[in-house]
N, C-alpha and C positions, 0 to 999 in steps of 0.2 A: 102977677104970677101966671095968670093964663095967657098971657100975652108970650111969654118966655116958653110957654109950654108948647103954644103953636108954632112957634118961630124954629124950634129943636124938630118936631114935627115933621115941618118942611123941610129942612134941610136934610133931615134923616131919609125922606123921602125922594128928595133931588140924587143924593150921594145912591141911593139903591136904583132908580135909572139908568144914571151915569155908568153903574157898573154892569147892566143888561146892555148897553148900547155896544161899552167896549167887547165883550163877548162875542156879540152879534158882528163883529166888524171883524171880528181873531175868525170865524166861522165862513165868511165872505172871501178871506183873502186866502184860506185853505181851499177850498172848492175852486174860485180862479186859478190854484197853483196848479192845482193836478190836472186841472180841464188843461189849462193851456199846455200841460207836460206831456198829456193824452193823445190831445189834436196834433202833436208831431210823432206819434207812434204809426205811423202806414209804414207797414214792414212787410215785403215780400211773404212771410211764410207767420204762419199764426204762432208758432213758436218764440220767433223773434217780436211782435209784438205783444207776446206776454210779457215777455223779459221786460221789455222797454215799460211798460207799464208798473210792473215792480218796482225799475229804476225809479221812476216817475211819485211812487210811492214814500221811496226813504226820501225822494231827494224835498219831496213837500211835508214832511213829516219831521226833519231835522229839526232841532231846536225849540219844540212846540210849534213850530208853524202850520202844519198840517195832520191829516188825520190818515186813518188808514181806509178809505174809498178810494176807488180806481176809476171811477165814475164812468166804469164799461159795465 
């Protein structure tokens, strides 16, 4: 019986991980989106790189992919 109890244990334990990893990896690929959507924002007038920044915002923010940083 303690053997069954360690065994649930660990596993329960592997499975709560596994779920901090994927998170952490949903959080890495948000930040790349917007940096890299950012770093092609050089716009003649600070207006238009606001804009484009916004852009930048929904377009990494779609579908859960992204968050609302601008990372300016």
């Amino acid at each position: 019986m303690k053997t069954q109890v360690t065994i649930v244990a660990a596993l329960m334990i592997l499975v709560a991980l596994s779920s901090t990893l994927d998170m952490v990896t949903v959080t890495e690929a948000q930040v790349n989106c917007i940096d890299s959507c950012t770093t092609g924002c050089v716009r003649p007038t600070p207006k238009e790189t606001i804009r484009c920044h916004h852009e930048c915002d929904k377009k990494c923010s779609r579908g859960g992919k992204g968050g609302s940083e601008t990372g300016a």
